[in-house]
C-alpha positions as CSV (number, residue, x, y, z in Angstrom):
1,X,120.9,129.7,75.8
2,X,119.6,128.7,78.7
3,X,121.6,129.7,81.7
4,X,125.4,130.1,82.6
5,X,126.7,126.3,83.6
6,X,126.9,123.4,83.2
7,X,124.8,120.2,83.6
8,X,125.9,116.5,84.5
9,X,123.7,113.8,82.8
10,X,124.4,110.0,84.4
11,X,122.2,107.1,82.9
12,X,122.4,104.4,85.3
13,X,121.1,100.4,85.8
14,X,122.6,98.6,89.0
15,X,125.4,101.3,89.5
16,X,124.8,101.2,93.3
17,X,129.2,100.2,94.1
18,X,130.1,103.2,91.5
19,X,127.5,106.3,91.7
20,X,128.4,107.5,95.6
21,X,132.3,107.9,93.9
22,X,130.8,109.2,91.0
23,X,128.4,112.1,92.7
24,X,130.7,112.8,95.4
25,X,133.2,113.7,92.5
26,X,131.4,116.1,90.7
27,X,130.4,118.3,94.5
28,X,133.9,118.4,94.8
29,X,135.5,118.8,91.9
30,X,133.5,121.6,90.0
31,X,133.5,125.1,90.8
32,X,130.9,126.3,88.1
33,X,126.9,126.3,88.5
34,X,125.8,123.0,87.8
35,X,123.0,120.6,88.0
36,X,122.6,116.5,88.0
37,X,120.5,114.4,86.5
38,X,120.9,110.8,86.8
39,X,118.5,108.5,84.9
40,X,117.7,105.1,86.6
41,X,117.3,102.5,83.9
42,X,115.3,100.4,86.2
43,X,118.1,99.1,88.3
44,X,117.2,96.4,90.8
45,X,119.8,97.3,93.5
46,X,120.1,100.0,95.7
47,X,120.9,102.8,92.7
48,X,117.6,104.6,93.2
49,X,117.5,104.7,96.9
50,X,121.6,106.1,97.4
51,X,120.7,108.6,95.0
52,X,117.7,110.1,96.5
53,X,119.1,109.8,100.4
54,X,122.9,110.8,100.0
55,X,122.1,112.9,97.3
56,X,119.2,115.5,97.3
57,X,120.2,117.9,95.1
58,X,120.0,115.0,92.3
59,X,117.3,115.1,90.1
60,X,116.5,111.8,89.8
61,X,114.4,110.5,87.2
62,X,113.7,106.7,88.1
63,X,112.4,105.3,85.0
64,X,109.8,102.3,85.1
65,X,111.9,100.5,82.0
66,X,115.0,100.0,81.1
67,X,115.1,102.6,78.2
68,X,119.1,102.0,76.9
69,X,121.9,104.0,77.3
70,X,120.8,106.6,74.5
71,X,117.2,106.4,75.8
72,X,118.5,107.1,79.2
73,X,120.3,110.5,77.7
74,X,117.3,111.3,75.6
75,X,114.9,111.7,78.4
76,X,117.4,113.8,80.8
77,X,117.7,116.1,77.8
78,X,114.3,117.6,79.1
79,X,115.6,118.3,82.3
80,X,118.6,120.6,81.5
81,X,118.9,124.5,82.7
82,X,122.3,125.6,82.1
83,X,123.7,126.0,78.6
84,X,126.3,123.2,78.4
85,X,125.8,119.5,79.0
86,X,128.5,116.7,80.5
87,X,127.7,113.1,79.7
88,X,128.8,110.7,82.3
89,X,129.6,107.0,82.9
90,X,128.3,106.1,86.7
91,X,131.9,104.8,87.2
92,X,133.4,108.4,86.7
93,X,135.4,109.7,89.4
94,X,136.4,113.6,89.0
95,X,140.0,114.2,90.2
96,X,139.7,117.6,88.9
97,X,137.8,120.2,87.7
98,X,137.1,119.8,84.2
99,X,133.9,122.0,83.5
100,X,135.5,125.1,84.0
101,X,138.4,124.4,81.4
102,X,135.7,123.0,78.6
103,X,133.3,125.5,78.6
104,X,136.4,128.2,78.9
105,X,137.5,126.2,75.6
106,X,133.9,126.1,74.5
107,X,133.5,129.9,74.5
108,X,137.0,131.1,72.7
109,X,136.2,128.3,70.1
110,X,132.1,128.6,69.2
């Protein structure tokens, strides 16, 4: 285990109208330790550059090709610290927290 919480992993490619929503969502909505990573497939909008100005506590991994959705995923895998992981769609919007009740699930049902 690595450590207590949880990280977001985003794979994106020309998600520059969705990802603000989408990052803004997770700050407010979870109340656990947590960590982003958001994989730029290549995009050729402004993805990248929202990300890294709005956004510093990202980590952003802009990627030189477009490696896929699963590619995308693979190579954040690298970059994880906390012991449970949250796939994400770039058009996600959080209304809630749902980290806490997951993990709270997670550990009464190994």
């Amino acid at each position: 285990m690595r450590n207590k919480g949880i990280t977001y992993i985003i794979v994106t490619w020309n998600n520059e109208k969705e990802i603000e929503n989408c990052l803004s969502s997770i700050a407010e909505n979870c109340t656990m330790n947590y960590q982003v990573v958001v994989v730029d497939n290549c995009s050729s909008d402004n993805t990248v550059s929202i990300v890294e100005k709005q956004f510093p506590d990202v980590e952003l991994i802009a990627s030189k090709e477009n490696l896929g959705f699963a590619g995308g995923n693979n190579l954040a895998l690298k970059y994880v610290k906390y012991d449970y992981i949250c796939y994400l769609n770039p058009d996600t919007v959080l209304i809630e927290d749902i980290a806490t009740p997951s993990v709270e699930f997670l550990k009464e049902h190994p």
